[in-house]
N, C-alpha and C positions, 0 to 999 in steps of 0.2 A: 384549523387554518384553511377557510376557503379561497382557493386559488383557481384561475382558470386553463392553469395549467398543472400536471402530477408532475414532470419532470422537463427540464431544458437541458440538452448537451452542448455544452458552450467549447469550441476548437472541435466542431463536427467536423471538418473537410483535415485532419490532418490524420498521421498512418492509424493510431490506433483509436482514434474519433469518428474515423468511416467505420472499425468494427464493431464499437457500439452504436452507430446507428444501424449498423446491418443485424446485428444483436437483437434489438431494441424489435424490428422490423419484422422479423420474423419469428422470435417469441413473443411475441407482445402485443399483436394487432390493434387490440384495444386500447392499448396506452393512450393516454393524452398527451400528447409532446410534442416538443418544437426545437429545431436546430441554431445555432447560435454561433458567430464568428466574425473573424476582424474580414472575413473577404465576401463581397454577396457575391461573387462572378461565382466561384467556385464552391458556395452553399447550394446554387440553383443551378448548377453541374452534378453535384454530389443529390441535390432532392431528385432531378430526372432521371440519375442511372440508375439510383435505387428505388426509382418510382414511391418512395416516401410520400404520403401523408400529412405533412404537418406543415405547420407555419418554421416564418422565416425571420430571425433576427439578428441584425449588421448591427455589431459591437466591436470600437478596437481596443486594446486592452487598456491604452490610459483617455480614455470617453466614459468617467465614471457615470455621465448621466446616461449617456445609452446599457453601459451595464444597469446599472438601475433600472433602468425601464423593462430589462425583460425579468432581471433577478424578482424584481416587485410582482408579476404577475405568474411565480410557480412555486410549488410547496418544494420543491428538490434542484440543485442547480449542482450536474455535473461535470466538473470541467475534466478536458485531454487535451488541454492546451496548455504546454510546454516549452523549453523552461519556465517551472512554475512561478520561481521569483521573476522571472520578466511576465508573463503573460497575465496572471493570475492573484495575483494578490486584490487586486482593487474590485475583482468578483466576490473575495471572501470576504472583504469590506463591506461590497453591498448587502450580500446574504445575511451580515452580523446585522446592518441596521434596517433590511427589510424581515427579520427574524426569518430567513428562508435557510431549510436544511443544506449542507454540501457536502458533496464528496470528492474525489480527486486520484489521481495513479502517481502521486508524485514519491520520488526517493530523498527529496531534497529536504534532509533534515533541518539545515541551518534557516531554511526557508520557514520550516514550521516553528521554527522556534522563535523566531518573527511572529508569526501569528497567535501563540500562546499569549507574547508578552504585551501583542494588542489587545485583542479579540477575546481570551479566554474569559475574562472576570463579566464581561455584558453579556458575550454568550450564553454563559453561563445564570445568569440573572434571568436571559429572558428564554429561557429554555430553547434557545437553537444549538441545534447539534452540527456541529463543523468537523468534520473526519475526514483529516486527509490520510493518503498513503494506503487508501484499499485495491490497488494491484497485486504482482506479483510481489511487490514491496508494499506491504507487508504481510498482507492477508496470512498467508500459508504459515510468517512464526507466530506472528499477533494471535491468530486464531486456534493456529495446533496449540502452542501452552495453553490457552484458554479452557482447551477442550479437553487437554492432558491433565492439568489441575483440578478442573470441576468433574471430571469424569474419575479422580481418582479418590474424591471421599474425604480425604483427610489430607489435612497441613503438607505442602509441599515444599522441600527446601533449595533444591535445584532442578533445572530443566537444561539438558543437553539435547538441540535438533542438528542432524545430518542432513544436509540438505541436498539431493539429487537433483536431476534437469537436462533435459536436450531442448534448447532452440537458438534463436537467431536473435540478431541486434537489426534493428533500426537507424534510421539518420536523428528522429528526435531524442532519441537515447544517448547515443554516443553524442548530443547537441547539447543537450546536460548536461551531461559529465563534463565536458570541455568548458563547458561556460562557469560552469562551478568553480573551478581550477585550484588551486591549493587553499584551502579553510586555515585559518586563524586557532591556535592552540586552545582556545576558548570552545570553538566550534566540533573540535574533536573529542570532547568531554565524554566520555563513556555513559553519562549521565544527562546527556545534555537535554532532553525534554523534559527530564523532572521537574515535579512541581517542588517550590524552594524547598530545603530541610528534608527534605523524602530521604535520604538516603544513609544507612549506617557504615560505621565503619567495616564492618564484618561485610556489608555489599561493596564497598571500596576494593579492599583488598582483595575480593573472588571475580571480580567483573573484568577483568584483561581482556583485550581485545589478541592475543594472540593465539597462536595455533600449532599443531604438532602432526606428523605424518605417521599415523600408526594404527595398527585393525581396529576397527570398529569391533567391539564385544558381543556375540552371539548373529556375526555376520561376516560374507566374507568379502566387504568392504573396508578402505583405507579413508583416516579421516586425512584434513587437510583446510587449506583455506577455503574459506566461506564465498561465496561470489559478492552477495551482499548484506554480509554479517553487517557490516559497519555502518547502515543504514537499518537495517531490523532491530540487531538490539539495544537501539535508544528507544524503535518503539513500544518491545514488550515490555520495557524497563518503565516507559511511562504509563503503560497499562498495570502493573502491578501499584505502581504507586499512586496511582488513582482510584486501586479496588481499596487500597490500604485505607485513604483518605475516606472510602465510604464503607467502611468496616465491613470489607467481604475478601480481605486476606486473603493471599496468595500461599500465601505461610509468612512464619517470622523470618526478618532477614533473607528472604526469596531471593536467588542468583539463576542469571539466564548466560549461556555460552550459545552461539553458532559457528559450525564447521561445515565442510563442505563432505561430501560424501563420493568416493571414488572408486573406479573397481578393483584396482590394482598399485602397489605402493608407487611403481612407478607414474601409473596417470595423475596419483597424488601429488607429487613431488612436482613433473613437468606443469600443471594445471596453478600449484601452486605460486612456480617461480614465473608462470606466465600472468601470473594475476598482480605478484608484486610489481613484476617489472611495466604492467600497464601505468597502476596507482602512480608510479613513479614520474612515468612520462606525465600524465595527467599534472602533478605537482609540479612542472617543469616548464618553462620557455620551450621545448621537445615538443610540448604538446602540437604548438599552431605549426610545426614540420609536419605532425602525423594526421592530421584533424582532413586535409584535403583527399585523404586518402581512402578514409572511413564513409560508410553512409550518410548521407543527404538528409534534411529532414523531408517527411515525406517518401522515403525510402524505407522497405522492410520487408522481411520474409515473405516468399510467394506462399501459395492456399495450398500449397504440399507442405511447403516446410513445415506451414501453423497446424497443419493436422496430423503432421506425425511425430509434434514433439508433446513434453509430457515432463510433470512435476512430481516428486513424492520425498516429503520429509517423514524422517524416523527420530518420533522425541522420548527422548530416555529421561523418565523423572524419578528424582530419586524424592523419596518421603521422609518428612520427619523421624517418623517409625525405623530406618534404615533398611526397607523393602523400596525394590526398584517395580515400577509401572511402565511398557512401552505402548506407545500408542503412533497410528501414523496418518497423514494426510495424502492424498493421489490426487491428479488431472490429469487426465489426458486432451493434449491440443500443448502445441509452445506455451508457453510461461511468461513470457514477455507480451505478447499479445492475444491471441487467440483465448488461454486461460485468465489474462487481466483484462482483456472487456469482458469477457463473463464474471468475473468478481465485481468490479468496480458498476456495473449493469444493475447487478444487485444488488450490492451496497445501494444504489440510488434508490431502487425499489421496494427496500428494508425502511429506509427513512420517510419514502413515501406510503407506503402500505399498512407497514406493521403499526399494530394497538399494545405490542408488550415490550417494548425497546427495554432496556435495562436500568432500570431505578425510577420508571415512570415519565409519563411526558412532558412535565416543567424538568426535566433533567438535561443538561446542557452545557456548552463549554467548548474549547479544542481538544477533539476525544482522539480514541484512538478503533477501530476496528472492534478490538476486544469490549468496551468497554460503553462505546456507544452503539452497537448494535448484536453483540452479542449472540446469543442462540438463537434470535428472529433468523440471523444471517447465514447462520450456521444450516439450518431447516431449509434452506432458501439453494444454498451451495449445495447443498446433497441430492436437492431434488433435480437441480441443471447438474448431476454427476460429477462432482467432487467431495470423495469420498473420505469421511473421517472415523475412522476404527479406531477401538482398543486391541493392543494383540496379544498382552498380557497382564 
């Protein structure tokens, strides 16, 4: 696929769009690339303070011809323009019918399930790889059980991650969630990205989405709720079911849990009941009381916050065999930005670069992390210092 460009970041000028291009910039010099967005004033604000390189492309998000025009001339099109169902969908449109690879930071399941029900069967036909959700949502579950699984040898039957983390929120984050506002019973489906019939009864009844305050086993941490369990495992759920569909099994019957990971039972419990009673307002007429209160979009953690926070999940696999395997994932830098423009960076540089993506290059569809990019990404993430061990 020659193109005249390797990668376009499309929502450059917003919080976490300036970090991959500052990302981009300073590991990358060579890149070919070009910045893309609904505002030129503030594209050609953001190319001068970064003294940026590249071309300029004014696209608003329902101008499918202007997306077109830039989607058409690059083999990678990154978008951090958010909310994804407003901003982004008609990007993923163009990508499917210019056959151009994408990537994306989005949490917004309901959003991708949207895309599946378009985009997956042509994608898939013409070998474009469309992977949303390689931020912090989801990279860190998608990719630890990936690495937990293939790293353990044999048939795995469940995967439990504890998920740690210090950082900050954003305005386009908490813009999401708000705009999201309560999903539809349909949408809450434990299952919801599976491909049709993927799922047994025996993953039915193990897949809860609930959670319990109690030590973690051979640590002196308390589990608890998930930050965002309920966004991650639909997507590891969809990556197993996808390996299954390409006969490279997770194990039979594979079941995924996420918990949150805490120091103490008490931080457990307070974190916890702080997290329900968000979800809650979010579900609520509450919400547009609290929403003016919270970050702006455009607003986010200063360059202290993002560098003194830091990610690490501990996944507990248990095996067929009935021997347990622990393995863990680290970053250091926040989680939400600083460590998800460096995921989501490579991810675009995986699609672009790599000659060994996973099932070969006519392979294609609405992937997921795991599954469409695989150990290229993994090799990629280790080498920008996030680190993925076995520890027993």
């Amino acid at each position: 696929m020659e193109r005249k460009y390797q990668i376009i970041l499309y929502g450059a000028t917003g919080f976490t769009g300036k970090l991959c291009a500052e990302y981009f910039k300073e590991n990358y010099p060579d890149l070919n690339w070009a910045i893309a967005g609904r505002n030129e004033k503030k594209l050609k604000e953001l190319k001068e303070e970064l003294k940026l390189e590249c071309d300029i492309f004014v696209a608003d998000s329902d101008d499918y011809e202007a997306i077109k025009n830039f989607v058409s001339q690059t083999k990678v099109v990154l978008s951090a323009a958010g909310p994804f169902a407003r901003y982004s969908t008609k990007v993923v449109e163009a990508c499917v019918e210019c056959q151009t690879h994408y990537t994306d930071i989005t949490g917004e399941n309901h959003w991708v399930r949207g895309l599946i029900d378009r985009f997956h069967e042509k994608a898939a036909l013409d070998g474009t790889r469309i992977v949303p959700s390689c931020g912090y949502d989801s990279i860190p579950s998608d990719l630890g059980v990936y690495f937990s699984v293939t790293r353990s040898k044999q048939p795995v039957s469940h995967v439990t991650v504890y998920h740690s983390a210090k950082g900050g929120a954003s305005g386009g984050t908490t813009e999401t969630m708000f705009t999201m506002g309560p999903l539809p019973k349909e949408m809450r489906d434990s299952f919801l990205l599976n491909p049709k019939d993927s799922v047994s009864e025996v993953q039915k009844n193990k897949s809860t989405d609930d959670f319990s305050v109690k030590p973690i086993p051979g640590t002196d941490a308390f589990s608890g709720m998930g930050l965002m369990a309920f966004a991650n495992t639909r997507v590891v759920r969809r990556s197993a079911a996808l390996f299954d569909l390409n006969q490279k099994s997770y194990g039979p019957d594979f079941t995924f849990k996420e918990l949150g990971s805490y120091p103490s039972k008490a931080a457990a419990r307070i974190a916890s009941f702080a997290l329900m009673s968000a979800f809650l307002v979010i579900a609520t007429p509450l919400r547009h009381l609290v929403r003016p209160f919270l970050p702006k979009p455009g607003d986010g953690p200063n360059k202290e916050a993002r560098d003194n926070g830091w990610f690490r999940g501990l996944f507990v696999a248990n095996l067929e065999d009935g021997n347990e395997k622990r393995f863990e994932i680290f970053g250091s830098g926040d989680p939400g930005y600083k460590s998800t423009s460096k995921m989501v960076c490579e991810s675009a540089l995986t699609l672009a670069f790599s000659e060994d993506l996973p099932f070969g290059s006519e392979f294609g569809g609405v992937l997921t992390s795991a599954v469409g990019l695989g150990d290229p990404l993994i090799s990629r993430l280790m080498k920008a210092g996030i680190t993925f061990e076995e520890l027993s």
